[in-house]
C-alpha positions as CSV (number, residue, x, y, z in Angstrom):
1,X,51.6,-22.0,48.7
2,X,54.8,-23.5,49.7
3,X,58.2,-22.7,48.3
4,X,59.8,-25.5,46.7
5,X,63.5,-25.0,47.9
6,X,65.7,-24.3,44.8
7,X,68.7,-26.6,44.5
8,X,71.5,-25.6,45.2
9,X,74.3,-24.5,42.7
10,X,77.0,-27.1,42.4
11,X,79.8,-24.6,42.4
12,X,81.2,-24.8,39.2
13,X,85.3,-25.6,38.5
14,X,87.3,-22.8,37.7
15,X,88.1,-22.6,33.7
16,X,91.9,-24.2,33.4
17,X,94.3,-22.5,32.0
18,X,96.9,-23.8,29.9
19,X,100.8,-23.2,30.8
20,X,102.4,-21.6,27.4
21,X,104.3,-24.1,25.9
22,X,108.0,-24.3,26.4
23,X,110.2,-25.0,23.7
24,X,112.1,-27.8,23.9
25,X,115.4,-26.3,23.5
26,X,116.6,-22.8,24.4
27,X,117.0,-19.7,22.2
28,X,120.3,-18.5,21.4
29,X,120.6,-14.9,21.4
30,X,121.3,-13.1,17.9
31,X,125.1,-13.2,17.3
32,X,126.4,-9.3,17.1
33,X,129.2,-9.0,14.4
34,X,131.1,-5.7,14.3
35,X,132.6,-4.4,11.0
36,X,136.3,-3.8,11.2
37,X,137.2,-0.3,10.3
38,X,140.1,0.2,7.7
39,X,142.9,1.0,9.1
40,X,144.4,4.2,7.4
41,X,147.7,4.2,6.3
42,X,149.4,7.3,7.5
43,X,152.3,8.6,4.8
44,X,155.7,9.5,6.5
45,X,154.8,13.4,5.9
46,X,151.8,12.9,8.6
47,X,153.9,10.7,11.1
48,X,156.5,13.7,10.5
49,X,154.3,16.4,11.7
50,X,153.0,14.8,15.0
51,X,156.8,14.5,16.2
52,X,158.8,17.3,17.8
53,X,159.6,20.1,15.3
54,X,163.5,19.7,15.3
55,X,164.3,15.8,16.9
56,X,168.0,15.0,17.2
57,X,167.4,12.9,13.6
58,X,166.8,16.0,12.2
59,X,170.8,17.6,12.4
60,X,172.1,16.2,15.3
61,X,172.6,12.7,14.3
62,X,173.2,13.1,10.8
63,X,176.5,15.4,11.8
64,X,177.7,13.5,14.3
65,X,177.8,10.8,12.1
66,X,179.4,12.9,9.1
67,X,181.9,13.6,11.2
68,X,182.8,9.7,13.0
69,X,182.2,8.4,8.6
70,X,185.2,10.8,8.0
71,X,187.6,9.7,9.9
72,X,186.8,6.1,9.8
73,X,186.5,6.3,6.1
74,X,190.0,7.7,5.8
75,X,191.1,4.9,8.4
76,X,190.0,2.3,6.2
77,X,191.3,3.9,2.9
78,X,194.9,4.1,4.5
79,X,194.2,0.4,5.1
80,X,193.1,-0.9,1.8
81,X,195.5,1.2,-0.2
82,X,196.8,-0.7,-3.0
83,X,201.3,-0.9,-2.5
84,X,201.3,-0.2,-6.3
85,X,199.2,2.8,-5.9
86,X,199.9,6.6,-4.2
87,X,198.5,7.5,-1.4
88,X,197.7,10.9,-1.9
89,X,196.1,9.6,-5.8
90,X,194.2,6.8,-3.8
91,X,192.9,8.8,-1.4
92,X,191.8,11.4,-3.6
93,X,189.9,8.6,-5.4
94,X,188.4,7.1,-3.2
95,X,186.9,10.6,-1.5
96,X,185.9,11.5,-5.4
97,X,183.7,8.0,-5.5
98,X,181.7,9.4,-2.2
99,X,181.2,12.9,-3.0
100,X,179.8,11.6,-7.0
101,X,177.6,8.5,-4.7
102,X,176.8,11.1,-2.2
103,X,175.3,13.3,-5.1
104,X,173.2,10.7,-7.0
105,X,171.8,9.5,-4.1
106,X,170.6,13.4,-3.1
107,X,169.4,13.7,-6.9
108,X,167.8,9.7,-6.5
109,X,165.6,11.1,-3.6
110,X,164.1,13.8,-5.7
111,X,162.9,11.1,-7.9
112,X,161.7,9.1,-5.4
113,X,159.3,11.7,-3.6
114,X,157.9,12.2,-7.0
115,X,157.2,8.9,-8.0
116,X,156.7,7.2,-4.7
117,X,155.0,10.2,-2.6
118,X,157.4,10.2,-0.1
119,X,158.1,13.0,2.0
120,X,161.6,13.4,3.0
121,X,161.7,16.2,4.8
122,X,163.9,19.7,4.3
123,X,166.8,20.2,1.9
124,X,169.6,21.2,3.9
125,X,168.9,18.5,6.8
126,X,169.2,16.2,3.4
127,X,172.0,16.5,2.6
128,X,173.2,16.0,5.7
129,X,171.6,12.8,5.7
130,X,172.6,11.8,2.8
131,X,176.3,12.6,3.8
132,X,175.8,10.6,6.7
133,X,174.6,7.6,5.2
134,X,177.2,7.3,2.5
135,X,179.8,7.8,4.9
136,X,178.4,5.1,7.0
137,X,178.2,2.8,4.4
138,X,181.4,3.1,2.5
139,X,183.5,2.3,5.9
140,X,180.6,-0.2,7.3
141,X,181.5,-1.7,3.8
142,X,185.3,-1.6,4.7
143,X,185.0,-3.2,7.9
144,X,182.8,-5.8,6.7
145,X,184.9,-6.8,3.8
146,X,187.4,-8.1,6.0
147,X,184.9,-11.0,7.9
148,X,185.6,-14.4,5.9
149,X,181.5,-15.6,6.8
150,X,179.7,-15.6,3.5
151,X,177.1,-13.1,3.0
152,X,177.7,-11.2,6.1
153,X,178.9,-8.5,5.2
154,X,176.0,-7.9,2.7
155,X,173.2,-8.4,5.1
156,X,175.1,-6.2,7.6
157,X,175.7,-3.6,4.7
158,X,171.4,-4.0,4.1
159,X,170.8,-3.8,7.1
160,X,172.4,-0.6,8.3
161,X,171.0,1.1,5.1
162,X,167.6,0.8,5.4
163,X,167.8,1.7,9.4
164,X,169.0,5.0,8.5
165,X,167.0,5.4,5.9
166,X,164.2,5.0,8.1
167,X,165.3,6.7,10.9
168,X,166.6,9.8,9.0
169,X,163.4,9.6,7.0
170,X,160.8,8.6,9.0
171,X,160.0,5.3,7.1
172,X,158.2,2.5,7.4
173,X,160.3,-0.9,5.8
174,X,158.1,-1.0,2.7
175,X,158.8,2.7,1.9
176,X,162.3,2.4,2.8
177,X,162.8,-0.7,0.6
178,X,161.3,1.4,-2.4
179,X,163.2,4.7,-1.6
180,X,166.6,2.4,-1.7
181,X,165.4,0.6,-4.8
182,X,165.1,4.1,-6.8
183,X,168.4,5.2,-5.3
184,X,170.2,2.1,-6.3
185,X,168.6,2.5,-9.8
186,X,169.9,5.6,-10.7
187,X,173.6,4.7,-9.5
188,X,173.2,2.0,-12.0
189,X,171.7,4.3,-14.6
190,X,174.6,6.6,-14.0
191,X,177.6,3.5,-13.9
192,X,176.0,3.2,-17.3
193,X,176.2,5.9,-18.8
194,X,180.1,6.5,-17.3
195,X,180.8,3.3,-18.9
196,X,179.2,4.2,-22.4
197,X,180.9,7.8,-22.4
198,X,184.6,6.1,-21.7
199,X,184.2,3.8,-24.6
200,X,183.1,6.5,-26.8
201,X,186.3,8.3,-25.8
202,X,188.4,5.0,-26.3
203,X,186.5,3.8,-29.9
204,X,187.2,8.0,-30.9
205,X,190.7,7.8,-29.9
206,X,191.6,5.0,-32.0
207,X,189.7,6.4,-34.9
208,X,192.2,9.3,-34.4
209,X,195.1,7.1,-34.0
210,X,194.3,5.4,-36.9
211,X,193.7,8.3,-39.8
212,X,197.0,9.2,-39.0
213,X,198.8,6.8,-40.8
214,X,196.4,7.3,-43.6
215,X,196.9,10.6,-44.3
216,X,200.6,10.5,-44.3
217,X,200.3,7.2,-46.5
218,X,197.7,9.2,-48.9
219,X,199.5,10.3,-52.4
220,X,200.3,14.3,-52.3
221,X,199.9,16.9,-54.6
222,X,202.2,18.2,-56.7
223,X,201.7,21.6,-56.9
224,X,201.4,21.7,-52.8
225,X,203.9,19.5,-51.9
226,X,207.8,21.3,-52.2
227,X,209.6,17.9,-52.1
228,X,208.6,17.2,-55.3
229,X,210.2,18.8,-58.5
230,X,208.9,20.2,-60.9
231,X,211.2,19.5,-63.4
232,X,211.4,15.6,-63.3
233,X,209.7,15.2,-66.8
234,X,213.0,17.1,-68.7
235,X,214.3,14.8,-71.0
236,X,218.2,16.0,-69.9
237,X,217.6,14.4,-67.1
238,X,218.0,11.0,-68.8
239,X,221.5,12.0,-69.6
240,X,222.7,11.1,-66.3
241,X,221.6,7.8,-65.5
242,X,223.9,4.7,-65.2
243,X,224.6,2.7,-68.4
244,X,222.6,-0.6,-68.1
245,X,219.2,1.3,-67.7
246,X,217.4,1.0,-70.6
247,X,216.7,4.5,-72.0
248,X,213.8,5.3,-74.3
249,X,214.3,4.9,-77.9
250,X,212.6,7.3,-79.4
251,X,215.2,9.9,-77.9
């Protein structure tokens, strides 16, 4: 029996496979936002710490200055004296004005580091300060009182204040603005109060003045007062009068 040959196997194609499909337009990666962190505020007591234990601000500057505010402040007293007025009366005024500022601006900061929570540092470097920058400003003041440019000598008077105070205090403008704002607002308390107590002292003089008069216009009693006589009722005494006054008839 013969073999049939078997056909042959076409060879098959190979299955295609289909490319992925693209997208038509690209992907853009995820957009990575980061959060900003809050920025802490650091108080003047924290910046304090990190710096040097005793910087020159501490005692150094403050007295130097102290010393170059009392002689230019005495310069410019001698200067602006009044002709009318003494010098040794003028003087002594003037210096009693800067001790009394001087003092309710130490008693101002008290108040100010309670209510604003403000460090400002030891008591005795201050006071110091504090002498320092009233000096400073009462002959900055002086000086500038003499420039004829309007509302110079006010910003320059502003702005040597609240550099000290920051410098002295270790303050940033916003506190320093505050702490000048309390210290200013018990001067004014104080001018106040000065003011009210002199009137009082005036409207109490006067009242004194004026009962004066009164009393010595007010009728006196007979019994307590020797100038008058005791006998001015006696009916002899009607013996003496001139002719034409009319004399009581029933005598």
């Amino acid at each position: 029996m013969s073999e049939s040959a078997r056909p042959s196997k076409q060879p098959g194609k190979a299955p295609s496979r289909s490319a992925p499909a693209r997208d038509a337009a690209p992907k853009i990666p995820p957009k990575v936002v980061k959060k900003k962190k809050p920025v802490k505020r650091e108080s003047s007591g924290e910046r304090r710490e990190r710096r040097p234990s005793d910087p020159p601000s501490e005692f150094l500057v403050p007295l130097i200055l102290v010393g170059v505010g009392l002689v230019a402040t005495t310069v410019t007293t001698v200067m602006l004296r009044p002709e009318a007025m003494p010098l040794g009366l003028w003087v002594a005024i003037r210096m009693t004005i800067i001790v009394v500022s001087a003092l309710l601006t130490y008693g101002a900061l008290f108040i100010a580091a309670q209510a604003l929570d403000t460090d400002y540092g030891y008591i005795s470097t201050g006071a110091v300060k504090v002498a320092a920058i009233v000096l400073t400003q009462d002959w900055v003041g002086d000086v500038c009182s003499s420039i004829p440019i309007p509302f110079l000598p006010w910003i320059i008077a502003v702005v040597t204040t609240y550099t000290m105070f920051m410098y002295f205090f270790d303050l940033d403008l916003r506190e320093a603005i505050l702490s000048v704002f309390v210290v200013r607002l018990v001067h004014f308390v104080a001018l106040i109060l000065l003011f009210a107590s002199i009137m009082g002292l005036v409207v109490g003089g006067a009242a004194v003045d004026l009962s004066a008069p009164a009393a010595l216009l007010a009728p006196g009693d007979a019994k307590n007062d020797p100038d008058l006589d005791a006998d001015d009722d006696d009916p002899a005494d009607f013996q003496n009068m001139p002719a034409n006054f009319p004399q009581n008839p029933n005598n």
